[in-house]
ZALOLO-371379 format. One record per residue: residue number from 1; residue in one letter; y, x, z negated of N, C-alpha, C in turn. Coordinates in steps of 0.05 Angstrom, whole numbers. Each point is the difference from the previous one (the first is absolute). Example, Ala and Ser with C-alpha at 12.3 -4.5 7.8 and 13.67 -1.06 7.14 Angstrom:
BEGIN
+-------+------+--------+--------+--------+--------+--------+--------+--------+--------+--------+
| torgu | seba |    npy |    npx |    npz |   capy |   capx |   capz |    cpy |    cpx |    cpz |
+-------+------+--------+--------+--------+--------+--------+--------+--------+--------+--------+
|     1 |    A |   -114 |    264 |   -156 |     24 |    -18 |      0 |     24 |     18 |      0 |
|     2 |    S |     21 |     -7 |     14 |     24 |     16 |     -1 |     22 |    -15 |    -14 |
+-------+------+--------+--------+--------+--------+--------+--------+--------+--------+--------+
This chain:
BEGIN
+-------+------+--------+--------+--------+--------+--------+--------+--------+--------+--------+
| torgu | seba |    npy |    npx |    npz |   capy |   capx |   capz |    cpy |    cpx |    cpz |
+-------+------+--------+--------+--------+--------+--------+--------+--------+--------+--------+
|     1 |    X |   2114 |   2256 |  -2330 |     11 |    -14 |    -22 |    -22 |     -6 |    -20 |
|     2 |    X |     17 |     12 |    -27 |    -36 |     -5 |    -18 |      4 |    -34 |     -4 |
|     3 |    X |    -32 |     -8 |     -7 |      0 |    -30 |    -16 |     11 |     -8 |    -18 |
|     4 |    X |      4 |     28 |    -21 |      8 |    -11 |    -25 |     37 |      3 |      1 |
|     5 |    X |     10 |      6 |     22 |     32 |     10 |     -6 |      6 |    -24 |     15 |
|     6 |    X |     -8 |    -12 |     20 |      0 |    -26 |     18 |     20 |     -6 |    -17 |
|     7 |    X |     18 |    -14 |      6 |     17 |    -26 |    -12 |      5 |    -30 |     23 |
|     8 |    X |      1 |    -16 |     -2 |     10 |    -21 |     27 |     39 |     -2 |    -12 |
|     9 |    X |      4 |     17 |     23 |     35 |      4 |      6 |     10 |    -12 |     17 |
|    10 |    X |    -14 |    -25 |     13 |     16 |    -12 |     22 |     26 |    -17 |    -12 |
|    11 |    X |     16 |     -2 |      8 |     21 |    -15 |      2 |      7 |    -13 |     13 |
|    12 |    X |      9 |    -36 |     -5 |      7 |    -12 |     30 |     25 |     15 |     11 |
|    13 |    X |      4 |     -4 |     25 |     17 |     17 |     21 |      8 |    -32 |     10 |
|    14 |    X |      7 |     12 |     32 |     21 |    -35 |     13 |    -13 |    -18 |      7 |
|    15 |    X |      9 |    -17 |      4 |     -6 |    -27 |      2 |     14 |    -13 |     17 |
|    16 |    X |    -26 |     -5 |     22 |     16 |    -14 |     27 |    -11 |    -32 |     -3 |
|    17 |    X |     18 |    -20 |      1 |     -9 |    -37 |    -10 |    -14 |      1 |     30 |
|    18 |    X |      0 |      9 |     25 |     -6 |    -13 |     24 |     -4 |     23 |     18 |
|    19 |    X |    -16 |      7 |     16 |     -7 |      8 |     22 |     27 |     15 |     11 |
|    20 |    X |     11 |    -20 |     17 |     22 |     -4 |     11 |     21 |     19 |     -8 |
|    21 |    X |     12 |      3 |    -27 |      6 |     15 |    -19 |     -8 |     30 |     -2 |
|    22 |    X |    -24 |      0 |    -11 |    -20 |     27 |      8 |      9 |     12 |     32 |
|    23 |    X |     -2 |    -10 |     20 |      7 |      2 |     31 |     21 |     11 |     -3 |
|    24 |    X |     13 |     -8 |     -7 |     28 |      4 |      7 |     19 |     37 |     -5 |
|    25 |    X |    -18 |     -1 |    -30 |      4 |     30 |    -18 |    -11 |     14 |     19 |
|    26 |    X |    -20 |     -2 |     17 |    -12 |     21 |     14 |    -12 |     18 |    -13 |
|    27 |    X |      3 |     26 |     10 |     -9 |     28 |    -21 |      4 |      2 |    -24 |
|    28 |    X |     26 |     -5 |     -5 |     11 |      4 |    -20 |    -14 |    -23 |    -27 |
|    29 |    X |     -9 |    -15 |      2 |    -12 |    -23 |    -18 |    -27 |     20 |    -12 |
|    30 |    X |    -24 |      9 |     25 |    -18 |     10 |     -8 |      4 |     28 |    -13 |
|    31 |    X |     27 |     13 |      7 |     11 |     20 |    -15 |     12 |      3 |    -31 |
|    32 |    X |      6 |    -25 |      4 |     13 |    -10 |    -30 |    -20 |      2 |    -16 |
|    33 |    X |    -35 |    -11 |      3 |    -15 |      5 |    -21 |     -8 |     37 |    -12 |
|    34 |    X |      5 |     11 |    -18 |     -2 |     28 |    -15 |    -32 |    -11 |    -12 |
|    35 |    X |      2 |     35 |      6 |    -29 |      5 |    -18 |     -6 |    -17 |    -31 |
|    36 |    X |    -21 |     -7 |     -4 |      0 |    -19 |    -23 |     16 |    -19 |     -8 |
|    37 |    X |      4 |    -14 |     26 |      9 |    -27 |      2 |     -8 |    -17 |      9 |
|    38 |    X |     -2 |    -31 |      6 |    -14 |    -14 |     17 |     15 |    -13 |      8 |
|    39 |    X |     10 |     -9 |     24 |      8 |    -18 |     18 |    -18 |    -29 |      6 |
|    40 |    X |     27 |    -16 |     -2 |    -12 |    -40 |     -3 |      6 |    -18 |     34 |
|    41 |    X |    -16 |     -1 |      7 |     15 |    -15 |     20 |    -13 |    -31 |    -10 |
|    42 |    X |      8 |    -22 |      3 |     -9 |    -24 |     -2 |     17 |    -14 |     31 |
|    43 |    X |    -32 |    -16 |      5 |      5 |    -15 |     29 |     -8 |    -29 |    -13 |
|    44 |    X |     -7 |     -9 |     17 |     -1 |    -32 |     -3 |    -17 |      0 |    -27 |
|    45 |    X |    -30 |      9 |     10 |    -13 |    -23 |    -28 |    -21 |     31 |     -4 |
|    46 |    X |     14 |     24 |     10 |    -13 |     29 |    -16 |     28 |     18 |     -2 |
|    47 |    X |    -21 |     24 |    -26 |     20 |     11 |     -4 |    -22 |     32 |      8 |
|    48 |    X |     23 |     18 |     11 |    -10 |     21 |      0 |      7 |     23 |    -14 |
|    49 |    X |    -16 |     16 |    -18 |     14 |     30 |     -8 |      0 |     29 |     10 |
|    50 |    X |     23 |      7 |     15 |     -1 |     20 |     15 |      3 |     34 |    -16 |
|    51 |    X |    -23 |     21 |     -4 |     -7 |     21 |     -7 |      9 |     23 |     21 |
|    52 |    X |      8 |     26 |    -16 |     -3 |     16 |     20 |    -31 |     14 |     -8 |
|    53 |    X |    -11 |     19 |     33 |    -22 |     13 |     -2 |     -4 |      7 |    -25 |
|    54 |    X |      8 |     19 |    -12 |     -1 |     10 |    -27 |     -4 |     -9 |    -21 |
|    55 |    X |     11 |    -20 |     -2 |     -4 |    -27 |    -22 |    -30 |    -13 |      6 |
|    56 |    X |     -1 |     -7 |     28 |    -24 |    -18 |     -2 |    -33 |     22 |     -2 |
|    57 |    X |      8 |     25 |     10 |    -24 |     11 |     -3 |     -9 |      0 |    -27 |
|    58 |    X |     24 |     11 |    -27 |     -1 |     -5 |    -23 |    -19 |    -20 |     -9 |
|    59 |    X |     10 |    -22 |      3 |    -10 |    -24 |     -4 |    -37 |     -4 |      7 |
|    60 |    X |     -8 |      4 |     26 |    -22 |      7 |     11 |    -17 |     23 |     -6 |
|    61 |    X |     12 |     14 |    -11 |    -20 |     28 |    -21 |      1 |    -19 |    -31 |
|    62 |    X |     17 |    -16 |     -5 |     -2 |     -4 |    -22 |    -21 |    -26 |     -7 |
|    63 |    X |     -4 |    -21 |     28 |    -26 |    -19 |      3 |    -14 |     16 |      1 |
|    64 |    X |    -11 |     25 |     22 |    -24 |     15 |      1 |     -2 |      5 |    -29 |
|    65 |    X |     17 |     16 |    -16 |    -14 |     15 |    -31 |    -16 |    -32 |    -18 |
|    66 |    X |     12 |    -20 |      4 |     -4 |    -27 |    -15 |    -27 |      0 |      7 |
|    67 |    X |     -2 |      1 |     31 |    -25 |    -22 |      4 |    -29 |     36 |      0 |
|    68 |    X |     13 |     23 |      2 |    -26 |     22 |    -10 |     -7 |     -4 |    -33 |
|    69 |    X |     19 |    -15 |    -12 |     -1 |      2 |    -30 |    -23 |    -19 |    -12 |
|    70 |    X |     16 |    -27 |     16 |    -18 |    -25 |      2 |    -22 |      7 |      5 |
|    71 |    X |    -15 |      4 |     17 |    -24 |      9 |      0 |    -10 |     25 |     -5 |
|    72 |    X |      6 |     13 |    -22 |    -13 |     21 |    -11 |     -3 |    -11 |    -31 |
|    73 |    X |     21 |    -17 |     -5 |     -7 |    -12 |    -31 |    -20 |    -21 |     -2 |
|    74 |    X |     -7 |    -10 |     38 |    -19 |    -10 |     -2 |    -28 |      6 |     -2 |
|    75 |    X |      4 |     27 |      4 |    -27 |     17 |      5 |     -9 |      3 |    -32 |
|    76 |    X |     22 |     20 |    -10 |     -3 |      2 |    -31 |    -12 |    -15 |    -18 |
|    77 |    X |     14 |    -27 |      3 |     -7 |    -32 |     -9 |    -36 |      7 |      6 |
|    78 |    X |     -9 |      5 |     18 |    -25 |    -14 |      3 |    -14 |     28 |    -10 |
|    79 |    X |     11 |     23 |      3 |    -24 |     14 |    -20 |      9 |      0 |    -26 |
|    80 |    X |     18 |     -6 |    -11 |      4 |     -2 |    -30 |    -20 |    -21 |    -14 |
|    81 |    X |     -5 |    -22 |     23 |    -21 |    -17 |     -6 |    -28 |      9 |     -5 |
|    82 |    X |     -3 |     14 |     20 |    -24 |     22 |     -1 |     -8 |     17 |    -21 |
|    83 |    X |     18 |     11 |    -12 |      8 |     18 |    -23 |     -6 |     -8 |    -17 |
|    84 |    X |     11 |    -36 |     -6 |     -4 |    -16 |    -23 |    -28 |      0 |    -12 |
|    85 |    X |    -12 |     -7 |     30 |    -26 |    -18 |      0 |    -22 |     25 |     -7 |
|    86 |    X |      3 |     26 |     11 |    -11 |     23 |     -7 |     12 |     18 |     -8 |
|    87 |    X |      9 |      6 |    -28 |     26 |     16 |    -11 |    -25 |     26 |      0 |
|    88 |    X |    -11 |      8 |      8 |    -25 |     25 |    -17 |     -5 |      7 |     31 |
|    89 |    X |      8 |    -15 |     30 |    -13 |     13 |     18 |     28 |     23 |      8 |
|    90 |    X |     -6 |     31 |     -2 |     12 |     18 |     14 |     24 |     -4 |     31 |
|    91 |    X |    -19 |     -4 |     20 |     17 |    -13 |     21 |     10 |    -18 |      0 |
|    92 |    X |     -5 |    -20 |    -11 |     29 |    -23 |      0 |     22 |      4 |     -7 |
|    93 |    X |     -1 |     17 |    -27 |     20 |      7 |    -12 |     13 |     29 |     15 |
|    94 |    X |    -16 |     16 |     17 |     17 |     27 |     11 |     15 |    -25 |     26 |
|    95 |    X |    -18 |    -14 |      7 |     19 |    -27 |     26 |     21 |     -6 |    -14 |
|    96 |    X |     -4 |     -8 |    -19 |     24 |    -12 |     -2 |     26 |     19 |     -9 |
|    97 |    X |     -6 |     19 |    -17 |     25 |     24 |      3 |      0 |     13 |     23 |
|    98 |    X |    -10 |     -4 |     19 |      3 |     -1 |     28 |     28 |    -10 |     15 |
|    99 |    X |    -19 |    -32 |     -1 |     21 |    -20 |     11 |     31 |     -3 |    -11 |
|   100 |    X |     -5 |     14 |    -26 |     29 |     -5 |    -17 |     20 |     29 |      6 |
|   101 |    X |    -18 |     14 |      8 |     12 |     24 |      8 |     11 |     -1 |     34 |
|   102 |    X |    -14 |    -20 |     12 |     13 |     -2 |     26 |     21 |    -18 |      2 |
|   103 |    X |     10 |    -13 |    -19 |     24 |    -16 |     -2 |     23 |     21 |     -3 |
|   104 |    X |      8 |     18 |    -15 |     17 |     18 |     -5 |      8 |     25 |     21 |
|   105 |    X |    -22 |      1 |     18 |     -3 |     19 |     13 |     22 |     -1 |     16 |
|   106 |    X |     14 |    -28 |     13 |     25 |     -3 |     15 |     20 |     -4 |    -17 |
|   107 |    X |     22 |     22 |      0 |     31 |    -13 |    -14 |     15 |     -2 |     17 |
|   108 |    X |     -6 |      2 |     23 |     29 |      0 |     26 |     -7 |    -28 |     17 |
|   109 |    X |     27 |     -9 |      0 |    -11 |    -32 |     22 |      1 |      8 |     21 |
|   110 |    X |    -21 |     -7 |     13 |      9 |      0 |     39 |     14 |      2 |      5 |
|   111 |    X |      6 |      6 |     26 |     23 |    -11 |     13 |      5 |     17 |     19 |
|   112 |    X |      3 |    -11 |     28 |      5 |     14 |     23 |     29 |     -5 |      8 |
|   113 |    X |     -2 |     18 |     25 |     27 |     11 |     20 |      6 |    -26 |     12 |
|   114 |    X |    -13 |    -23 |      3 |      8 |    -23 |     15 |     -1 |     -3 |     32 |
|   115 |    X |     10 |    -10 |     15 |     -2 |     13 |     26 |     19 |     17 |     12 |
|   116 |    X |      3 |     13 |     20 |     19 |     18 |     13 |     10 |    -25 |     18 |
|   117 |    X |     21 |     12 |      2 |     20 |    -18 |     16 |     -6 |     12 |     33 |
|   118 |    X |      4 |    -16 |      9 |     -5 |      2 |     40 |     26 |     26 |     15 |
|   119 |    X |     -9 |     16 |      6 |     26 |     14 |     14 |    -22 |     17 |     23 |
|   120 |    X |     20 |      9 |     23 |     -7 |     -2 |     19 |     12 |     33 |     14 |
|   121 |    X |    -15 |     20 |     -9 |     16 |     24 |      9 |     14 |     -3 |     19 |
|   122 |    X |     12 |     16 |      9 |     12 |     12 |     32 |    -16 |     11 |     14 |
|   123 |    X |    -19 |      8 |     -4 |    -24 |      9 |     17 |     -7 |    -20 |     12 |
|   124 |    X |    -11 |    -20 |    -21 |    -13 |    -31 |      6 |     20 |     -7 |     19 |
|   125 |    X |     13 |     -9 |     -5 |     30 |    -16 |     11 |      2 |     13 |     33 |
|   126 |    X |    -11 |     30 |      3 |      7 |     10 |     27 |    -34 |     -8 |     13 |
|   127 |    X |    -15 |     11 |     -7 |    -28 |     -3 |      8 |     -6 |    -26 |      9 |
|   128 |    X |      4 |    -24 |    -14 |     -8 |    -23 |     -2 |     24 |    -16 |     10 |
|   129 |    X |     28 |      9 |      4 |     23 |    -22 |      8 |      5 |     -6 |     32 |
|   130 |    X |    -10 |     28 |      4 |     -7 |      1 |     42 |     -9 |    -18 |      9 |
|   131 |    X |    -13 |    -24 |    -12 |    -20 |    -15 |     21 |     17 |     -7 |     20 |
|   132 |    X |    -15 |      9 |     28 |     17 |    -15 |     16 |    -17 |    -29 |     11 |
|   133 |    X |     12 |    -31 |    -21 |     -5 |    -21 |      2 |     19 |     -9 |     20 |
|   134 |    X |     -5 |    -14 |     19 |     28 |     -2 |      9 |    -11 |    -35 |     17 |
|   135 |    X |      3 |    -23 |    -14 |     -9 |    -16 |      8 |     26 |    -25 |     21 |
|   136 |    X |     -6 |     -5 |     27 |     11 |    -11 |     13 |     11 |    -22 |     -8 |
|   137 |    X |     12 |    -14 |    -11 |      8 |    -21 |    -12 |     10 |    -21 |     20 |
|   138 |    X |      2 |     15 |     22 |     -9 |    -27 |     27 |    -21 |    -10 |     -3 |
|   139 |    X |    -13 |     17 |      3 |    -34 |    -10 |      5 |    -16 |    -21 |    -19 |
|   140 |    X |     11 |      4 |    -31 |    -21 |    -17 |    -15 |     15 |    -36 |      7 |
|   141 |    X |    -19 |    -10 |     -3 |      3 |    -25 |      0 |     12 |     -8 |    -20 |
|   142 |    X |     24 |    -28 |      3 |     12 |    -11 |    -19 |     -9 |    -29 |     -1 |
|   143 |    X |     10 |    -14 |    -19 |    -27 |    -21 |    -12 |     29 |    -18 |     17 |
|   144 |    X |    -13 |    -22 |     13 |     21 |    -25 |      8 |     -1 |    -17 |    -22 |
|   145 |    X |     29 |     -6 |      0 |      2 |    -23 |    -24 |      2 |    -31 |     19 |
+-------+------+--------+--------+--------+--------+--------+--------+--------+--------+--------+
C-alpha cells in the first residue's frame, strides 16, 4: 500500500454496551465487524475497539512509516544546521541531499501477514494423538475436605 494513496477508512461497526452482550452473539458478533470497520465494546469503566488483522496491520505500517519519518526529518534538521553554519563546505551539503534523499526512498507502508492461525494436520493429529497416557484415576490421591 503506497503512503501517499493511504486514506484512514475505518468506520464504526457494532457496538456491544456489556461483555455479557458481546458473549452472548458468539461468532457471529466478531463476524459482524467487516473489513474497515471497527467494533466498540464498552465494559464497566473501559472501552475497547475491536479490528480485523488487516485493518490493524494497516494501522501498524502506518505508525512504523510515522515514526521512520520522524526520525529522518530529524536527521535532516541537524545537517541543514550544518549546511547553515558552513554553506561553502562540499560534504555537508552532498549529506544533506543525502539524508533528504533517504526520506523518499520508502513509498510503501509496512505491513506484514500478521500471525498464522494454529491448525494441526492429520499427520500431526495421528503421530502425536497415540500417546498412550493412560493414568489410573484410582490411584491419585484425593484431597479430604
Amino acid at each position: 500500500m503506497s503512503v501517499s494513496t493511504w486514506s484512514s477508512n475505518l468506520a464504526p461497526g457494532p457496538e456491544w454496551r456489556s461483555f455479557e452482550q458481546f458473549r452472548r452473539e458468539g461468532c457471529t458478533a466478531i463476524e459482524g465487524i467487516a473489513a474497515g470497520s471497527v467494533g466498540t465494546l464498552r465494559v464497566k469503566s473501559s472501552t475497547f475497539r475491536i479490528l480485523r488483522d488487516q485493518d490493524f496491520q494497516k494501522l501498524v505500517g502506518l505508525a512504523t512509516e510515522i515514526n521512520r519519518l520522524k526520525s529522518g526529518l530529524t536527521i535532516v534538521m541537524s545537517v541543514a544546521k550544518i549546511v547553515a553554519k558552513y554553506p561553502n563546505d562540499p560534504d555537508s551539503v552532498q549529506a544533506l541531499c543525502h539524508s533528504v534523499s533517504l526520506l523518499n526512498e520508502s513509498s510503501l507502508l509496512p505491513q506484514r501477514d500478521g500471525h498464522d492461525s494454529f491448525r494441526i494436520t492429520p499427520e500431526e493429529a495421528k503421530e502425536f494423538g497415540s500417546e498412550d497416557l493412560d493414568l489410573s484415576t484410582l490411584e491419585i490421591p484425593r484431597p479430604k475436605l
